[in-house]
C-alpha positions, 0 to 999 in steps of 0.5 A, a space after each residue: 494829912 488826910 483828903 479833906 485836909 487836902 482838899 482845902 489846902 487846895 481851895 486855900 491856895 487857888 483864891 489866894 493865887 486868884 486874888 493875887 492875880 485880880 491884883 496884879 492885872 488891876 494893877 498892870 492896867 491901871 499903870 498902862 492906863 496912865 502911861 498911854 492915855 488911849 493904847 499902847 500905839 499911842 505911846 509910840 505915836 504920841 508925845 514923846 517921852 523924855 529920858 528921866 521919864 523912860 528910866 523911870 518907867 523901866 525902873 518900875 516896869 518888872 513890879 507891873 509885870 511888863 516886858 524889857 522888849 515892850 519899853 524898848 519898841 517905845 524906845 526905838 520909836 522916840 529916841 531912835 535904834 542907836 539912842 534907843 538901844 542905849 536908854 533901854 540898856 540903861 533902863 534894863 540895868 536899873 530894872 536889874 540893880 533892883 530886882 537883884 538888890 532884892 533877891 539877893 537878900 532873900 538868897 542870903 536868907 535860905 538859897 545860899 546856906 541851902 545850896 552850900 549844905 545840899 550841893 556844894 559843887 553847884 556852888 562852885 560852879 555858880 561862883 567860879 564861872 558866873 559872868 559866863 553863865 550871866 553872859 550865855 543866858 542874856 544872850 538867849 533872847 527864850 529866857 525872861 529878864 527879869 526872872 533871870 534877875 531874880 535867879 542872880 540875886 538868890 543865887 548871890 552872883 557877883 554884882 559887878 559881873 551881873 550888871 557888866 553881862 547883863 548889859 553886854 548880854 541884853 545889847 542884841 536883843 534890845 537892838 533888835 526891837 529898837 530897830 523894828 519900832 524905827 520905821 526906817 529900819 528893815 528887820 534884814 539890817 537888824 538881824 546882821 547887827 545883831 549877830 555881828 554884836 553877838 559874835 564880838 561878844 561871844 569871841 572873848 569869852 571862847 578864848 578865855 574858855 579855851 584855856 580854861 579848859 587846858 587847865 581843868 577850870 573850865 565852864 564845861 569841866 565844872 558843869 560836869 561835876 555839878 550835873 555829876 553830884 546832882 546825879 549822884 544824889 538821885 540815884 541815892 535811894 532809901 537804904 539806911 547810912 551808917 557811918 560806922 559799923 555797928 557798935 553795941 557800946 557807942 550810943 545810938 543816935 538817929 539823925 533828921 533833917 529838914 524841909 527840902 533838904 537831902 541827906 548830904 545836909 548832915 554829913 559834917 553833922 555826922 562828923 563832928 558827932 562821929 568824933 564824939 563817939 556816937 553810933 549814928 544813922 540816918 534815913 533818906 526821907 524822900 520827897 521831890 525826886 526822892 531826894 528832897 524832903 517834902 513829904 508829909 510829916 506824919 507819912 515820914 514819922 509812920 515812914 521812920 517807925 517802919 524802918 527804926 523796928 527794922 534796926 531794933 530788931 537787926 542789932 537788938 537796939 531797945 533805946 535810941 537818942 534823936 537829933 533833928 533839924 528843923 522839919 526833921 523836929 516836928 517829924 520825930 515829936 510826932 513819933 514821939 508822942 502820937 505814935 509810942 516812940 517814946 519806949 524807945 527814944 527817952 532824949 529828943 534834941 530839936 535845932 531850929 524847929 519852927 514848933 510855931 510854923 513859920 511865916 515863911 511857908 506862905 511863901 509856897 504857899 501862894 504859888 504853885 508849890 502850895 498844890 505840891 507840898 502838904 507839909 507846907 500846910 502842916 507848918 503854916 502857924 496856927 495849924 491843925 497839925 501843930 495844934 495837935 502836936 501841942 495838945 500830946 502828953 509828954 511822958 515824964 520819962 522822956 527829955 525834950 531839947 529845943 535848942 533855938 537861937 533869935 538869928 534863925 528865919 525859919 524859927 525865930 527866936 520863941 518860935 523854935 521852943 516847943 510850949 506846952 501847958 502847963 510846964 513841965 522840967 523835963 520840956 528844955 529850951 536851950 539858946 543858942 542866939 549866936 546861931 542861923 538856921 542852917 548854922 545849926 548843921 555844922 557848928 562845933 559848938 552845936 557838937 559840944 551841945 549835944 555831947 553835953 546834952 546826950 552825953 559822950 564818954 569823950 566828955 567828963 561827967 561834969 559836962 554832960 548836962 547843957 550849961 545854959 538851959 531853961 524850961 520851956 513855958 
């Protein structure tokens, strides 16, 4: 992407952040506007409101961007700091049912398949120790509500822990600005309650640890290994991986992975082919923290030319087979196409590759990330990049496979097949609809695919073709 591109993917970002941000104010201060006819010090002075009203308020308090703590002064003040403190409890859970409903649909989606294939020790940890991680960071009154909500949802902690320790968590705090809205209160008797509740919460998860440790299971023992394997991934550099030693008579394939993924991604991807008798390599391809792949697309197809001739040459390789994942596909159809790769790559397999773009890249695209990530903007439908790609010539001597499945997010459906005008027999598009985007890493069936498709001297000639194919329109 060169500067100009750039330039207005950054003027793009910032007025849709702009509009997003006029949006939320107008609509945070049309909200107050009804709830306190004159100033907040009226919601405190005023009518009094009732409980059903206040849950309500709560309720719908983090889509207006409102603090817990500025309904619970509102509840101190009405209802008083014993009564107050428990209907901003409450509040605060239904609050939290919502956003954590929410998000953990999204997390579904893509954070939990992600972390599952890029950092399976954070996923240990985080299911093995949630209620003590939900508890430690409620009782941090630094750390917003609502976005710790949300990090529970996406990362699928268990609902019943989540709500448990949010109440038990929140209790503090909340107590702490009940007391304060409840002019007979002094802040010396809130903050010795508040740490006499917080020492009867903390004692029995300090002696359910303390055993937990003598046995190896403990919270401490658990982050160590997370932090070791995070560790352990950046310390990773650009060094090509071979699975195997070099093989002249296996047949030699390349490997590539997707947007914000690492290497480790593929490493059951890299088993189930090793079996099959391939000669597999693959590249980090850098990125954020030189690890997770976030670099343009056309930077890492000139980044994996570069290092591709290094290998033809070492090991007198002139052809090689390509299998990619998602980004990784529209990276290596660059090469393909624009950049000569296909004198020395004839069969492409594409897994989930969004040729269309896919919507959600708006995501990012409308947050701060949209300043950081340009291949963002290359994957958005409809851009420049992608009407580029579609317009290449593809050689009549080189094979393309799409394989796509409607159960994909990232590229549903048709979205994953790479159309071009007019067709041509060797552009293949092969469903597999029984498959999600990530599923597409470490399926058997995905294996037995592409040994049919590449072909493999494990397999009979008569399987050495894809069963169900059709040519991609």
């Amino acid at each position: 992407m060169d500067i100009r591109q750039y330039r207005k993917q950054i003027q793009t970002v910032l007025l849709i952040e702009a509009t997003i941000a006029v949006l939320l104010i107008l609509g945070i201060v049309l909200f107050w506007s009804e709830v306190c006819t004159q100033s907040f010090i009226s919601c405190l002075q005023g009518k009094p409101l009732t409980i059903g009203n206040f849950l309500l308020f709560a309720t719908l308090r983090p889509f207006v961007l409102t603090p817990l703590n500025l309904l619970t002064l509102m509840a101190g003040h009405t209802f008083g700091p014993a009564l107050g403190t428990f209907v901003s409890s409450i509040g605060g859970l239904c609050a939290c049912l919502v956003v954590y409903l929410i998000a953990k649909q999204a997390g579904k989606l893509l954070i939990g398949p992600w972390l599952s294939n890029n950092l399976p020790q954070t996923v240990r940890f985080l299911r093995s120790q949630d209620w003590k991680v939900v508890l430690a960071t409620r009782l941090i009154p630094f750390f917003p509500f609502d976005l710790l909500t949300l990090g529970y949802g996406l990362l699928d902690l268990r609902f019943r822990y989540v709500m448990l320790f949010t109440f038990l968590g929140s209790l503090p705090e909340i107590y702490v600005f009940a007391a304060l809205a409840d002019p007979k209160a002094t802040f010396f008797q809130a903050s010795l309650t508040t740490v006499s509740v917080i020492s009867v919460l903390l004692l029995p998860g300090l002696i359910i640890e303390f055993y937990a440790r003598k046995n190896g299971t403990g919270m401490w023992w658990r982050f160590k290994a997370m932090m070791y394997e995070i560790y352990h991934e950046l310390r990773r550099n650009n060094d090509i991986v071979k699975r195997q030693v070099h093989d002249p008579k296996k047949i030699p394939v390349l490997l590539l992975y997707g947007f914000f993924s690492s290497r480790r991604s593929l490493l059951v991807l890299e088993k189930i082919l090793s079996e099959r008798g391939y000669q597999l390599i693959s590249f980090n391809l850098g990125g954020l923290l030189e690890v997770f792949f976030t670099r343009s697309i056309t930077e890492t197809a000139e980044f994996i030319d570069k290092k591709l001739k290094r290998q033809f040459e070492r090991h007198q390789i002139s052809h090689i087979h390509i299998v990619a994942h998602s980004k990784g596909g529209l990276v290596a159809l660059w090469w393909l196409l624009r950049m000569g790769g296909h004198r020395h790559c004839k069969t492409l397999v594409t897994l989930g590759t969004p040729f269309r773009g896919s919507m959600l890249t708006w995501i990012a695209l409308v947050t701060p990330l949209g300043f950081i990530f340009r291949d963002m903007w290359q994957m958005r439908p409809g851009s420049q990049f992608l009407q580029e790609l579609h317009a290449s010539k593809v050689p009549s001597d080189v094979q393309i496979y799409t394989i796509y499945s409607d159960r994909d997010r990232v590229a549903q459906g048709d979205n994953g097949i790479f159309h071009i005008s007019p067709p041509q027999p060797n552009v293949i598009a092969v469903p597999m609809h029984n498959m999600t985007h990530f599923q597409f890493l470490y399926r058997r069936e995905v294996g037995d695919m592409l040994a049919r498709i590449l072909g493999s001297p494990y397999l009979p000639e008569a399987e050495k073709s894809p069963r169900t194919t059709e040519s991609a329109a």
